[in-house]
N, C-alpha and C positions, 0 to 999 in steps of 0.2 A: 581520493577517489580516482587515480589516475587511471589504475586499471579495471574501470568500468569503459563501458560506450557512453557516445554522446545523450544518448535516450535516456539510457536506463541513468546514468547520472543526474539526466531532469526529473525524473520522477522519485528521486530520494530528494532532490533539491526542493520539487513539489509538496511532499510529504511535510518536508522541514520548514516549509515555510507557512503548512494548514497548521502543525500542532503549536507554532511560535505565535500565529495570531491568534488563536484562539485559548491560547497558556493550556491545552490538555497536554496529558502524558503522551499521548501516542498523535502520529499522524500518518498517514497511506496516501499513497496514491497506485494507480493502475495504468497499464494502457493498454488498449482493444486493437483489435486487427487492422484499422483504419490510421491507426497511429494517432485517435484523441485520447486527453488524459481526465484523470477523475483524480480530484484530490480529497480528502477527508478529516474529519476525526471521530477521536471515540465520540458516541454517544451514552449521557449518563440520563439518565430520567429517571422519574419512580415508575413508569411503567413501559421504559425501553429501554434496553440495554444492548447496544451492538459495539463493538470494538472499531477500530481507523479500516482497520482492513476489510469488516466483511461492509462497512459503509462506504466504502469506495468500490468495489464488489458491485453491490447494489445499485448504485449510480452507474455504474457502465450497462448493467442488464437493463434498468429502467431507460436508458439513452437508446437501446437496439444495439449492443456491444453483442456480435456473435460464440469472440473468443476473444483470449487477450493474451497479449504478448509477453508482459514483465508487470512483475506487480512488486512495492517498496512499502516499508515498513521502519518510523523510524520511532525506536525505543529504547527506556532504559533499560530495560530486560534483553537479556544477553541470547535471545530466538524467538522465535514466531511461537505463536499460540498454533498447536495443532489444526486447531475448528478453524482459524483465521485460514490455516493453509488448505482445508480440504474445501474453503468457499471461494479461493483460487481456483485449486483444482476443478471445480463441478465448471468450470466457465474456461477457463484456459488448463489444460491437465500438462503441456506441456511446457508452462510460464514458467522462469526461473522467481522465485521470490527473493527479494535482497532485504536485509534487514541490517538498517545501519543503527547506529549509536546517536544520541543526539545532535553530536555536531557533524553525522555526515559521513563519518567513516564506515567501510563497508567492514560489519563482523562476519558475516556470512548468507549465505546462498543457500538457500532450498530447494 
């Protein structure tokens, strides 16, 4: 991850660290214009169904997050889920999305 920033590197580290304690597929995290972060995972229910991303999404808007900065995504699926990215976009439209691989490596940028 060398050629990330310091920040955006913490919130893949954030990410990796929601989906390993909780053993889900995915983990996210966010960070708002204030520079706090939101870490996440999927949610599976029978009658909820939200991915890492739009649950860390949701925690930043429920915290009073106006916009956000950078939003991480770490999964074995080789990009983002579109919806995942357009529930960035509706909150921060100019947030890079990263989406690394399980152990951390950055595949790509949204």
């Amino acid at each position: 991850m060398s050629e990330l920033n310091a920040e955006d590197a913490k919130i893949i580290t954030l990410a990796r660290s929601a989906r390993a304690r909780a053993g889900s597929a995915e983990g996210a995290a966010v960070r708002d214009e204030t520079g706090r972060t939101y870490s996440a995972t999927s949610v599976d229910l029978p009658s909820l169904k939200l991915s890492a991303l739009k649950v860390a999404v949701a925690m930043a808007v429920s915290s009073g997050a106006e916009d956000l900065e950078a939003a991480a995504v770490v999964t074995a699926a080789g990009t983002a889920d579109p919806a995942d990215v357009a529930a960035v976009r509706d909150l921060g439209p100019k947030a890079p999305v990263l989406v690394a691989a399980p152990n951390g490596d950055l595949r790509t940028t949204v």
